[in-house]
Every structure is written in C-alpha cells, then in structure tokens.
C-alpha positions as CSV (number, residue, x, y, z in Angstrom):
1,X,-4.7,-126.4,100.0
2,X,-2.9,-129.6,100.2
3,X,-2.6,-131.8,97.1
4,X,-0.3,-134.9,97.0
5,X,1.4,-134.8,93.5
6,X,-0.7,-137.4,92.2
7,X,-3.7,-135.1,93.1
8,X,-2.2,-132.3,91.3
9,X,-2.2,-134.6,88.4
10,X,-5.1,-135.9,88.5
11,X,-6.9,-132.5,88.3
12,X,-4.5,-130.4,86.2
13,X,-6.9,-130.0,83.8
14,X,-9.4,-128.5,86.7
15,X,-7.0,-126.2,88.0
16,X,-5.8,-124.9,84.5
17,X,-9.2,-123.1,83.9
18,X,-9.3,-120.0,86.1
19,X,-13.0,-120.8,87.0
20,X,-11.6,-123.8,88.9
21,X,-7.9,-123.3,89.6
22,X,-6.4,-124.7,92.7
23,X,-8.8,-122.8,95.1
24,X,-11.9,-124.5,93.4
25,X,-10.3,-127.7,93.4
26,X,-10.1,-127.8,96.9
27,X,-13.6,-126.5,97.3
28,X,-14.4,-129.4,95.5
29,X,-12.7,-131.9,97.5
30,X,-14.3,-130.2,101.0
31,X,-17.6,-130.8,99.7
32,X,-20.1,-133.7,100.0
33,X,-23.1,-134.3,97.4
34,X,-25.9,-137.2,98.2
35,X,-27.2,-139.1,95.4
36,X,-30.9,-140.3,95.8
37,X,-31.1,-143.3,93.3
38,X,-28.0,-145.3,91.4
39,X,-29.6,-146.3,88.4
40,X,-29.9,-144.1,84.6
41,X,-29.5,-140.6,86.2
42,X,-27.4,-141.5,89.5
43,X,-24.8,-143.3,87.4
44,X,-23.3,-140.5,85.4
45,X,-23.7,-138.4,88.5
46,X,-21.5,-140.5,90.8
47,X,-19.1,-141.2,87.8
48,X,-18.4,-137.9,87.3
49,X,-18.5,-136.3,90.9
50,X,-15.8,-138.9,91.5
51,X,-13.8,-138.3,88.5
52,X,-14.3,-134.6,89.0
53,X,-12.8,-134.7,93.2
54,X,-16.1,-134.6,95.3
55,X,-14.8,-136.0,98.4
56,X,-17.8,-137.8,99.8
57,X,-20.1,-138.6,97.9
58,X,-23.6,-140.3,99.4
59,X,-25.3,-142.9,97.7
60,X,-29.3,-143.6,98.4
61,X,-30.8,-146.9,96.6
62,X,-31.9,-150.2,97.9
63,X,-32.5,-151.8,94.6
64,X,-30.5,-154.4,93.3
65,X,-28.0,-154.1,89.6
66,X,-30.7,-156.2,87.3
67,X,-30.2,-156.9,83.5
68,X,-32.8,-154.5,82.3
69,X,-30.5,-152.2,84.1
70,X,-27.4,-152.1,82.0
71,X,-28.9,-150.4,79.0
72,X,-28.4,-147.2,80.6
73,X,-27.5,-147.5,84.1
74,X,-23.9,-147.0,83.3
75,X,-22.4,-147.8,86.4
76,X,-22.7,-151.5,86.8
77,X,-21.8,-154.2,84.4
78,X,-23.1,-157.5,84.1
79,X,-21.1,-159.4,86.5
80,X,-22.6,-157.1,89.7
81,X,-25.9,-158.5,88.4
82,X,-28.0,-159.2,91.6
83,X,-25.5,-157.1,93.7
84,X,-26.6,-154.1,95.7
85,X,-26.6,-150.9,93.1
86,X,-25.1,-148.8,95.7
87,X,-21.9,-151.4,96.2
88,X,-21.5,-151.7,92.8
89,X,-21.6,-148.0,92.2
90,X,-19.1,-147.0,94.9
91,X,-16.9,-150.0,92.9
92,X,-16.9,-147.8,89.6
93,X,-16.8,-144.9,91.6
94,X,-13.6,-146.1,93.1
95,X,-12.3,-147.9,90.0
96,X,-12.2,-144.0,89.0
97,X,-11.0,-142.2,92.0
98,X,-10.1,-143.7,94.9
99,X,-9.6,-140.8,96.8
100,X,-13.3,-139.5,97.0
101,X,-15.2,-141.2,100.2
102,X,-18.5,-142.7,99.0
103,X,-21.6,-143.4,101.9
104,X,-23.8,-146.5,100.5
105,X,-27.0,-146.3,102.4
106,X,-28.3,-149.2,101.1
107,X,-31.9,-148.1,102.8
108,X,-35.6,-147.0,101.6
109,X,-36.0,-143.3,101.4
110,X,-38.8,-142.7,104.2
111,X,-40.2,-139.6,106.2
112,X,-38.4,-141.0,108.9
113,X,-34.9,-140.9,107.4
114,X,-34.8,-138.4,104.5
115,X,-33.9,-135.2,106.8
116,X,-31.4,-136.9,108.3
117,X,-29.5,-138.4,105.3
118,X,-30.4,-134.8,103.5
119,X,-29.0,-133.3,106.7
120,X,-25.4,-134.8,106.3
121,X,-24.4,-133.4,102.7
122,X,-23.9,-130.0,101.2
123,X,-26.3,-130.8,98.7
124,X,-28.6,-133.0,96.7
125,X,-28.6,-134.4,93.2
126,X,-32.2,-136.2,92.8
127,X,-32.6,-139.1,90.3
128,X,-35.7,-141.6,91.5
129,X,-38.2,-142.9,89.7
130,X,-41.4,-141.6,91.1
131,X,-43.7,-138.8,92.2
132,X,-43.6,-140.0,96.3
133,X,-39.8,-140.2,96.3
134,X,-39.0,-136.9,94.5
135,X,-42.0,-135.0,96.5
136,X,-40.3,-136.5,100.0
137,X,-36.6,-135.3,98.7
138,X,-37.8,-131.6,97.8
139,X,-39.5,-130.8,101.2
140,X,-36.6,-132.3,102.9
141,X,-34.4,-130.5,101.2
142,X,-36.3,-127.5,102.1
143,X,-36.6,-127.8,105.3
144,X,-33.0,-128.6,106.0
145,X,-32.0,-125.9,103.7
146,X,-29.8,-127.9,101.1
147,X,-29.9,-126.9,97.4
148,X,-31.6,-129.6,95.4
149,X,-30.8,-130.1,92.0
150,X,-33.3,-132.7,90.0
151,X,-33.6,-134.2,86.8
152,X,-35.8,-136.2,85.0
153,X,-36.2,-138.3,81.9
154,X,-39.0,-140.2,80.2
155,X,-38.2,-142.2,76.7
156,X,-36.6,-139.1,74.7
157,X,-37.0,-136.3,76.6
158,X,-35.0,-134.8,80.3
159,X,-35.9,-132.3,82.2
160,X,-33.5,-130.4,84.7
161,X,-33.4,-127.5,87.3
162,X,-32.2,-126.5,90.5
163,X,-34.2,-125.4,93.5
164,X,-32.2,-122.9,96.1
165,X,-33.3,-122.5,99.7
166,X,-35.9,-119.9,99.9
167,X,-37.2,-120.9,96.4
168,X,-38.5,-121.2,94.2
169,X,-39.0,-124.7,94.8
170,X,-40.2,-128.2,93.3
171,X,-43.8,-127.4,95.0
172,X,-43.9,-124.0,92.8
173,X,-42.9,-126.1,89.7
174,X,-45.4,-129.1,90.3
175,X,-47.6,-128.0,93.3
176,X,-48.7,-131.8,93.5
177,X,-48.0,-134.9,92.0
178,X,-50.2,-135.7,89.3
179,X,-53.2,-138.8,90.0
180,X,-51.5,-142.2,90.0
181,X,-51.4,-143.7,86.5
182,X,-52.0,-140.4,84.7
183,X,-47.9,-140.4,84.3
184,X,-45.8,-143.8,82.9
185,X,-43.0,-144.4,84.3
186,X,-40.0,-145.8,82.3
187,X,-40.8,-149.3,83.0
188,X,-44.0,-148.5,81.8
189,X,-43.1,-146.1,78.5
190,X,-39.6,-146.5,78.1
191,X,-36.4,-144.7,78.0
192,X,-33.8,-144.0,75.4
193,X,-30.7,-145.4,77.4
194,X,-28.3,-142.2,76.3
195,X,-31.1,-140.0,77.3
196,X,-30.0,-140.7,81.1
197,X,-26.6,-140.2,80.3
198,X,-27.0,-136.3,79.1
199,X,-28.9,-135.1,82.1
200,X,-27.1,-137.1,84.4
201,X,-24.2,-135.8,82.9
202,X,-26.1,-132.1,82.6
203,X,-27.2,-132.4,86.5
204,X,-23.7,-133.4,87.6
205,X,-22.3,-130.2,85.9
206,X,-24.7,-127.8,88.3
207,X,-23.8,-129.8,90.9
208,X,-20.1,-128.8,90.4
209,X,-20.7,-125.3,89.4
210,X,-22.4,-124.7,92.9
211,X,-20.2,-126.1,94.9
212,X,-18.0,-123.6,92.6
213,X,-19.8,-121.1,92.7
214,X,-19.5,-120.3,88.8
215,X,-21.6,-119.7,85.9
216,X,-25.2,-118.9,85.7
217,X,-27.3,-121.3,88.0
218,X,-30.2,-123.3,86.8
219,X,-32.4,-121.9,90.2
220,X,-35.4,-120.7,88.5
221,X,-35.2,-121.8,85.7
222,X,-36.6,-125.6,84.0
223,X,-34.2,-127.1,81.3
224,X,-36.2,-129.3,78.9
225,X,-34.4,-131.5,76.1
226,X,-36.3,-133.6,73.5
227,X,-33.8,-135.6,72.0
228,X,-35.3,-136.3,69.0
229,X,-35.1,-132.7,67.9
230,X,-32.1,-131.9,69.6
231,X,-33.6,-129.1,71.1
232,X,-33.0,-127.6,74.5
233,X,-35.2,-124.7,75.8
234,X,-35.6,-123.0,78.8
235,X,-38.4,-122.1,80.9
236,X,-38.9,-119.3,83.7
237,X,-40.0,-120.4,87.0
238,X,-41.0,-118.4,89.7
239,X,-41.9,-118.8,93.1
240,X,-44.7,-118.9,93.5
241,X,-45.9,-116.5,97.2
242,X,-48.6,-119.4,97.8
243,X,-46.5,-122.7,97.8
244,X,-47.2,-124.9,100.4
245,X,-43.2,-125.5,101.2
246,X,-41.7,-122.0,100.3
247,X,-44.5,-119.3,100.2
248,X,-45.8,-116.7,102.3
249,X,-47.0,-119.2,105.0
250,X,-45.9,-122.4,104.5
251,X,-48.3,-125.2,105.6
252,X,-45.5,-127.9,104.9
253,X,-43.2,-127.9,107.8
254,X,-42.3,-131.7,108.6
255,X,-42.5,-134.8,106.4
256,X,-45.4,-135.9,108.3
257,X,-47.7,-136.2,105.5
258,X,-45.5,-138.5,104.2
259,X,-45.8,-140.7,106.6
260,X,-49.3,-141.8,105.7
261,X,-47.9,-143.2,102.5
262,X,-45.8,-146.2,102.2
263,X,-42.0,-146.5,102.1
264,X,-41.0,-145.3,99.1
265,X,-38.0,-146.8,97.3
266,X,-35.5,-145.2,94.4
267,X,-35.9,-148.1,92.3
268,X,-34.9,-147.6,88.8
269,X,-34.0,-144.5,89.5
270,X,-34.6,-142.6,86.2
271,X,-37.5,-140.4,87.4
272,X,-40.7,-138.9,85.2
273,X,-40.6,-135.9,82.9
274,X,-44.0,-134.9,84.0
C-alpha cells in the first residue's frame, strides 16, 4: 500500500471500518469500473466511485448536458449546457477527487466497440436508456467475463441486480427485449428526478462491495423499489440452463446479431424498469 498523507485523509473514514481498512482501500484504488451512460443513473455512480477512490473510472455517453437534463442528472450544472456529458462528468468527478483517472469515450456504444471498451475495466455499472443498449452491454459483458451490475428506473420505481460470469445473467432475467413501444421510456412516461439518485447511489454501493469483496452480493437476486410506498423487495433469479448467453449451450457467442441493428447510443441514460 502506498498512501500519500492527504490520501490517508481523504479515506480515513474507509479505512476505519474493518470491511475496508487500508487493504480494501487500496483494492479500491487498483481497480477500474466503466460507466455506460452519464445522465440520471451514471451521475451518482461516477460521483461516488470518485469520492469513494476508484482509480480509473470509464465513462461511455455521446450525448450532450441539455436542460431537461439537470432535474436529475446530477452531475452537470447549467453552465456545461451543450457540453459533452462525459467532459462535464469527469469535471465533477475531478472537482471531487482528483486523484481517480477518468476515460471519456465520448463514442456510440456499437457491436463493434462494446467488447473492447468492456474488455479494459474490471467491471461494469449499466445505466442507458434502452432495451438495444442494455441487451449489447450484458452479452458483452458475458462474453468477456466482467461482472455487470445494472439498474433501472422508470417515473417512481428502480430496479437493480448484478449479473456474475457464469450467470445467471440479464438473458435469464429478460430472455428478450420486449416489442418496441410496449415499454415508455422516461422521455416518454417520466421520471421522479431523486428516483435516479437512490439506485445510482444503490448500484454504486455493489459496485464497491465487489471490488471489496464484502457483504452479500446482489448476483441472483432483482432489487425492486417503488418509491411511492417506500418499499424494497427482493426477488430470486435463477439461471436459467436454457439461456441463450449463459445456458447449457449458448447460441450467443459474438455481438453479431447486433450488428444488424443500428448504432445504439446511451442517451438519457436512465434506462426502463421493464
């Protein structure tokens, strides 16, 4: 370990808690995380992954910071209106802690990139806005291997699980994405803004406690919060031995099916409680 006294600091409240300590600290500041979408869910994501010592963090978006935007997208402010959301993410990011390394890949998320930008992190913290985005960033996941954690919200409720190499998977949760136009998006139904800022905040924590290593994983298991209750409950998910991407025999073993769709983009980045 080797933490400059302004490090030690920084994190003493990390490495009081003997989950954490000065071992986990470090852990922390090895690892890399990549961010698919800088808008409602990627925002309190990056935030705290930065404040918390990730030291490189990824950053996948090529939207730009609009003023629909700022009601939840906490990481921009009205002067980075127009701006590209990943610059003015890795900004706030930095504003925070300057010490964590943060990628912009100011790019579309296609079959032709995803492995490769998947590829390059320890793991994956999914926050886009639609079905062909979140579909692409599971099976590259799985096939490269990297624990994918995804959440999603739609006007008061979130969703949130993790999905392990080996499975159970996003396939055995939602086998396929549902028809086009069966399922608003939040441009379409809405979103309560603080709604983004719990399970982003909820999906940053698992990020942290497996690149920890602590605590009771969310892999196979689906989190579901309707805010209007104030009720959490979770669900069991298994794998299921007949999933296209993780089953018995796979049939899913490149992203070429996903090349016969068009570029998909992270957009507003809040995703679909389907």
């Amino acid at each position: 370990m080797n933490f400059s006294e302004d490090e030690i600091r920084r994190y003493a409240r990390h490495i009081l808690l003997p989950e954490v300590g000065g071992t986990g600290q470090d852990a922390l500041k090895k690892a890399s995380v990549l961010i698919i979408g800088a808008g409602g869910l990627g925002s309190p994501v990056a935030l705290y992954l930065a404040a918390a010592g990730v030291g490189r963090i990824g950053l996948v978006d090529d939207d730009v910071v609009e003023l629909s935007n700022l009601q939840r997208q906490i990481a921009h402010v009205t002067d980075r209106i127009g701006q590209p959301k990943v610059e003015s993410a890795a900004r706030a990011m930095h504003a925070i802690n300057p010490g964590t390394r943060v990628d912009c890949h100011n790019v579309r998320l296609t079959a032709d990139n995803a492995r490769a930008l998947v590829r390059d992190y320890d793991l994956v913290c999914d926050g886009c806005d639609n079905f062909a985005t979140r579909y692409l960033v599971a099976d590259a996941c799985a096939l490269e291997g990297r624990t994918l954690i995804s959440a999603a919200v739609l006007r008061f409720e979130g969703q949130l699980s993790t999905f392990r190499p080996g499975g159970p998977c996003y396939r055995c949760l939602y086998p396929e994405a549902p028809p086009a136009g069966t399922v608003p998006s939040c441009a379409e139904a809405g979103v309560f803004g603080a709604v983004t800022g719990v399970m982003g905040t909820l999906q940053a924590t698992e990020a942290l406690k497996e690149i920890l290593c602590i605590g009771e994983s969310l892999a196979g298991r689906l989190l579901v919060w309707d805010a209007l209750a104030m009720r959490f409950h979770t669900i069991t998910l298994p794998a299921d031995p007949d999933c296209a991407l993780c089953g018995a025999h796979p049939t899913i073993h490149d992203l070429s099916a996903h090349r016969d769709a068009a570029p998909v983009a992270c957009g507003v980045s809040e995703g679909v409680a389907s």
